[in-house]
N, C-alpha and C positions, 0 to 999 in steps of 0.2 A: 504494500500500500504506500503510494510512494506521497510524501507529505504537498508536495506543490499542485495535488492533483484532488486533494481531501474535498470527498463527496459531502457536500453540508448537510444532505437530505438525510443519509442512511447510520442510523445511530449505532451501527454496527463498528463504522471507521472513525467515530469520535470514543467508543468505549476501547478501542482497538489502541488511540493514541494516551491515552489516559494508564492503558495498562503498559503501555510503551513506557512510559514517563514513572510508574510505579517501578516498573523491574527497574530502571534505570538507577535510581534513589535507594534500591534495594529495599523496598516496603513491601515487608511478606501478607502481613495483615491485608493491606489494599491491594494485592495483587491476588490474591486468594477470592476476594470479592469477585474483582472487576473480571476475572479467569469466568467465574459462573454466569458474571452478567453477557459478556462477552459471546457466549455460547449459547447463553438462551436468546442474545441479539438475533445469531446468525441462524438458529436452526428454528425460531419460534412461527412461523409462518411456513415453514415446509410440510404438513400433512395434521392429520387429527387423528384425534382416539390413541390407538396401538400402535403408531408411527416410532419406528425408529430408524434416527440418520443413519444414511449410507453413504452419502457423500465425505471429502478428504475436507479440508479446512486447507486454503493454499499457504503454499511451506511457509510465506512466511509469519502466516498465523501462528498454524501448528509451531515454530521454533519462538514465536514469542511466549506460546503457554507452554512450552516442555521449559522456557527459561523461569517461568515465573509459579510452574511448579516445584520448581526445583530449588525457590530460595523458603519452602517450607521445611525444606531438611536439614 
């Protein structure tokens, strides 16, 4: 997601840079947060009921929450 191009509509890439800006500051607490908000941004309109994602999160999604999982341990 590249910053000069930040979609203002889709609150997916403002939760995106916010946990950007968490991992960076090294905030476990808020980055643990914003990891769950993050996810139900991106996947909360994809199906109903019994729906579970199948789709990847693009890497550099996926590499900001394996980073910001990983400042819980």
């Amino acid at each position: 997601m590249d910053e000069t191009n930040l979609n203002k509509y889709r609150l997916s890439d403002r939760v995106f840079y916010a946990l950007k800006l968490a991992v960076e500051q090294k905030d476990a607490e808020v980055s643990s947060a914003l990891v769950k908000i993050l996810e139900l941004a991106m996947t909360r309109n994809s199906g109903g009921g019994e729906f579970v994602e199948r789709r990847d999160f693009p890497a550099e999604v996926e590499a900001l929450l394996n980073q910001a999982r990983s400042l819980k341990k």
